[in-house]
Each structure stands twice: as C-alpha cells, then as structure tokens.
C-alpha positions as YAML, in Angstrom:
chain: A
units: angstrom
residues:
- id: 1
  name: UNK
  ca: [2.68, 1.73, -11.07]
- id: 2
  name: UNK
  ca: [0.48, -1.23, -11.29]
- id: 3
  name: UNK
  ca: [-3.59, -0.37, -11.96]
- id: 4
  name: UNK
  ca: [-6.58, -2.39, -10.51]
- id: 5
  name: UNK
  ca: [-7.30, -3.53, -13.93]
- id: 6
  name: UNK
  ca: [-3.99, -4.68, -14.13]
- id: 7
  name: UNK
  ca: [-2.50, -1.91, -16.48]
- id: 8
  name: UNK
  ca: [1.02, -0.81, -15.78]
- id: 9
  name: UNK
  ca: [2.15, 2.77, -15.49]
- id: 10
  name: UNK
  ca: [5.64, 4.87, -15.07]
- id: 11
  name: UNK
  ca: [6.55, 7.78, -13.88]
- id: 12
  name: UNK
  ca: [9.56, 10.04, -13.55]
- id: 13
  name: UNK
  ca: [8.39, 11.31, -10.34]
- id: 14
  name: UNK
  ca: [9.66, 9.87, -7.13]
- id: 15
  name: UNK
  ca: [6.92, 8.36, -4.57]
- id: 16
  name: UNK
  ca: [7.00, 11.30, -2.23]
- id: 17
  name: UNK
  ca: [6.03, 13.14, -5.12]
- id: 18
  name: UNK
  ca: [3.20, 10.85, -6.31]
- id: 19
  name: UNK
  ca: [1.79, 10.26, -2.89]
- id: 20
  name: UNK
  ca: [1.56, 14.27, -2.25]
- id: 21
  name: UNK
  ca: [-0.54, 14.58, -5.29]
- id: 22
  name: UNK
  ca: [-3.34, 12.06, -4.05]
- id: 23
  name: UNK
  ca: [-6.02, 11.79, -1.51]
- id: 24
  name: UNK
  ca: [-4.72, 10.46, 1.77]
- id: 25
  name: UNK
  ca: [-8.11, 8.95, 2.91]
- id: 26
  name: UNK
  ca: [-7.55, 6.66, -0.48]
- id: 27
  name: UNK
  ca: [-3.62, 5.96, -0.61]
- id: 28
  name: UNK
  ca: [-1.06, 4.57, 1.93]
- id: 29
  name: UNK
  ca: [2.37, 4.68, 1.36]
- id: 30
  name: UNK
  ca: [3.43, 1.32, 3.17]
- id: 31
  name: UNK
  ca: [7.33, 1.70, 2.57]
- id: 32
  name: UNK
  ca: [9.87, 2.99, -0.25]
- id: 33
  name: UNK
  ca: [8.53, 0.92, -3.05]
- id: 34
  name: UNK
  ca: [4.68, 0.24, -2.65]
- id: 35
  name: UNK
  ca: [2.07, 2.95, -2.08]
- id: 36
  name: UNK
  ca: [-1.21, 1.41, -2.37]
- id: 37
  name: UNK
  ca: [-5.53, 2.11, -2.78]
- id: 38
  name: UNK
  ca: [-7.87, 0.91, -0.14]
- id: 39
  name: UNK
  ca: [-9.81, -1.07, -2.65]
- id: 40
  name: UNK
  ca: [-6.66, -2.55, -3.56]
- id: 41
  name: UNK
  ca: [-6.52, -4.76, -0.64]
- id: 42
  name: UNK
  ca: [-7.13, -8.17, -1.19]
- id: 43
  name: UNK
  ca: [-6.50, -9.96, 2.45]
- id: 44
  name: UNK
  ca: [-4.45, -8.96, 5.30]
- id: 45
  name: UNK
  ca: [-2.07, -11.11, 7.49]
- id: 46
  name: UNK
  ca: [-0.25, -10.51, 11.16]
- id: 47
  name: UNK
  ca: [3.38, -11.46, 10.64]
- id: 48
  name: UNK
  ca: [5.72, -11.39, 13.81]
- id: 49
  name: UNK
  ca: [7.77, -8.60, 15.66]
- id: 50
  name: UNK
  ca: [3.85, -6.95, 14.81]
- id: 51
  name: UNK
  ca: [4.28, -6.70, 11.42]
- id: 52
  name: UNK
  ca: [1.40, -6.84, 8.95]
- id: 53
  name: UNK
  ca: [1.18, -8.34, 5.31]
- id: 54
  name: UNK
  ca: [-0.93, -7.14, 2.74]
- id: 55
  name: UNK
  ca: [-1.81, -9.21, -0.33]
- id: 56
  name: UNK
  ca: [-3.41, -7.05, -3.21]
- id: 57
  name: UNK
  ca: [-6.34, -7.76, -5.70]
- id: 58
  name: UNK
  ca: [-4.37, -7.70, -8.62]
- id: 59
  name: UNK
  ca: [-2.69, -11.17, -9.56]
- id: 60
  name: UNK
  ca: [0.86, -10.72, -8.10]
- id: 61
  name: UNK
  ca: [3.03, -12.50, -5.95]
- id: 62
  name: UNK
  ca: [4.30, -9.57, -4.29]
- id: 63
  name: UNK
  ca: [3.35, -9.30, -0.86]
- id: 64
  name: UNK
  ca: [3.34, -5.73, 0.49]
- id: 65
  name: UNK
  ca: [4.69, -5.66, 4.30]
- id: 66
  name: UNK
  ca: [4.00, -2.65, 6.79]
- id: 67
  name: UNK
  ca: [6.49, -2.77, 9.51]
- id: 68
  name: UNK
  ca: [5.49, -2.12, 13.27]
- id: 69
  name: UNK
  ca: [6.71, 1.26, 12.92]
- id: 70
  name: UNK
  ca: [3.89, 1.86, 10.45]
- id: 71
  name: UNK
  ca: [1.29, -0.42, 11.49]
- id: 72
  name: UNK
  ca: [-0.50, 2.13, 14.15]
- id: 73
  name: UNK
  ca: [-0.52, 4.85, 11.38]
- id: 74
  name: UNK
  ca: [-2.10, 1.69, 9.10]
- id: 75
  name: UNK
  ca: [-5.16, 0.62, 11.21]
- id: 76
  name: UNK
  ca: [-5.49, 4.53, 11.86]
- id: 77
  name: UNK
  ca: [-5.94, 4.61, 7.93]
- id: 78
  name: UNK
  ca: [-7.99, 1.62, 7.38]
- id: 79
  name: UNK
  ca: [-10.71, 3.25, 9.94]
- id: 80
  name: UNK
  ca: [-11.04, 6.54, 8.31]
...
C-alpha cells in the first residue's frame, strides 16, 4: 500500500479483505490491484471505449484506469 505522505505499507491480506474493513464513502476499489482515497486523486482523464484515468497525488507514474464497467459505480462515488 502506498500512503499520501508517500510511506509504503504491506499486508498479508488480500484487497477484498482490506477494502471490507474501510469506509466506502472514502475508498474505491478501481480494479484488482489499486484501491484508492478520494483525497488521493490528483486529476482525472476520459480515455476511449468510456474509460477513465486517474492520476494520484503521490509522485508515481502509475496511472490508475477504471474501465466502463466501473465508471457509473465511479461518478456514483465521487458524488457522495
């Protein structure tokens, strides 16, 4: 896991797990490998097929990508 402030965290717990124990109204679970904070987001981009990217606050080069499947349940979370 990957902090605000940059620290890094692990866990043996699987993401299902982690994401059960937090507050939905705070943490989305985009896909398999990235669950991520409201106040994480940084800037958000359309992509095609409907598709959204999501570049984060912290200084990565990862971009986090929230397929069309997901991106209704997305906005629904962003407007909470």
């Amino acid at each position: 896991m990957s902090c605000l402030d940059g620290q890094k965290h692990s866990s043996s717990s699987s993401l299902d797990e982690l994401i059960s124990n937090v507050n939905p109204s705070y943490f989305f679970m985009a896909n398999r490998q990235f669950t991520f904070l409201v106040k994480g987001i940084y800037e958000i981009f359309r992509e095609g097929n409907n598709q959204l990217k999501i570049k984060s606050n912290q200084a990565s080069s990862k971009t986090i990508v929230i397929n069309k499947n997901k991106v209704v349940e997305f906005n629904k979370w962003l407007n909470y």
